[in-house]
N, C-alpha and C positions, 0 to 999 in steps of 0.2 A: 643186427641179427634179431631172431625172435626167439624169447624163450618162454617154454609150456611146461605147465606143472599140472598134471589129472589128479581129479580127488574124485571120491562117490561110489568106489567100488565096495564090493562086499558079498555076504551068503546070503540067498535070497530064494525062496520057494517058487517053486513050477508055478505060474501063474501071476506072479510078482511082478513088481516093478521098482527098478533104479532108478537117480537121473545121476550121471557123469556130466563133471565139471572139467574144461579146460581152462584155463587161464592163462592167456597169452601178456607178453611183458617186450620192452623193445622196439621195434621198429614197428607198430603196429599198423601204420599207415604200407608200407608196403607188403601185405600179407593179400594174396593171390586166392588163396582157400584154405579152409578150415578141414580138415578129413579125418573123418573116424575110421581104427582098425581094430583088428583082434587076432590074437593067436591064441589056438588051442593046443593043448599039449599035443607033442608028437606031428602037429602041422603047422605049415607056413603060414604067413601072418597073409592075412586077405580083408581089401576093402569090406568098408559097412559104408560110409555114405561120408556127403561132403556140403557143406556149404561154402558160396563163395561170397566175396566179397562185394558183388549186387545182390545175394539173397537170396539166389537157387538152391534148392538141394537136389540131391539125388542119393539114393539108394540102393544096394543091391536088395536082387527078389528077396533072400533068406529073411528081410528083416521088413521087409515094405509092412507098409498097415501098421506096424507095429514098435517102431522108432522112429525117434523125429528126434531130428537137431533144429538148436535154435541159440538165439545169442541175445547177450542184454553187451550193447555197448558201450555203456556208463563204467559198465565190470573188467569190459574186453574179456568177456567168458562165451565160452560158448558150449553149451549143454548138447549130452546126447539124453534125450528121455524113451526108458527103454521098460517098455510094456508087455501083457502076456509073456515074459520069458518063460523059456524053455531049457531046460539042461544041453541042448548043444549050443546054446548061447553063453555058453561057460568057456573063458577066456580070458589073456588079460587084454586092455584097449588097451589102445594108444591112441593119441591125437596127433596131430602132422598140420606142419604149416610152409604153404610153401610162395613163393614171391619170386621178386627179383629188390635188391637193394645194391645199389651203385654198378649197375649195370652186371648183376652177378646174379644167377639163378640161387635162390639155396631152397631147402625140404629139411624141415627141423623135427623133430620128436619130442615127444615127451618122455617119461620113465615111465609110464605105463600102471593102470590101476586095476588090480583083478575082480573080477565076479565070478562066481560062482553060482551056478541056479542046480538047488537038491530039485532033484524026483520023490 
């Protein structure tokens, strides 16, 4: 299995920027994609974006131009670097890994690390 521990959240000003760490542990070699989430109070948790393990990403519109994942594989980390924030980018992430290991799908989480962006 894989397991994800997020760090790098925090209170951050309109206009700010974070970078969020994942750090994956485990079966690293069967890790399928890397995916960034968020939930904000009172709504369901919804994609922000995903790298895979050829090095694609993708993004939803809300956050294009303006966050980028990337990874250093020395670390098996994988950063969301998150720009111009906004107070509806106020959430907590979560990171998400998912594969197959001995012929079994799995989708792992993290415990998830809050931001916060004042107006």
């Amino acid at each position: 299995q894989v397991q994800l521990v997020e760090s790098g959240g925090g209170l951050v000003q309109a206009g700010g920027s974070l970078r969020l760490s994942c750090a994956a542990s485990g079966s690293i070699i069967s890790i399928n994609a890397i995916n960034w989430y968020r939930q904000a109070p009172g709504k369901q948790r919804e994609f922000v974006g995903t790298l895979t393990s050829g090095g694609s990403t993708n993004y939803v519109d809300a956050v294009k131009g303006r966050f980028t994942i990337s990874r250093d594989n020395a670390k098996n980390t994988v950063y969301l670097q998150m720009n111009s924030l906004k107070p509806e980018d106020t959430a907590i992430y979560y990171c998400n890994a998912n594969g197959w290991l001995n012929g079994r799908y799995y989708s792992n989480w993290g415990q998830g690390t809050q931001v916060t962006v004042s107006s």
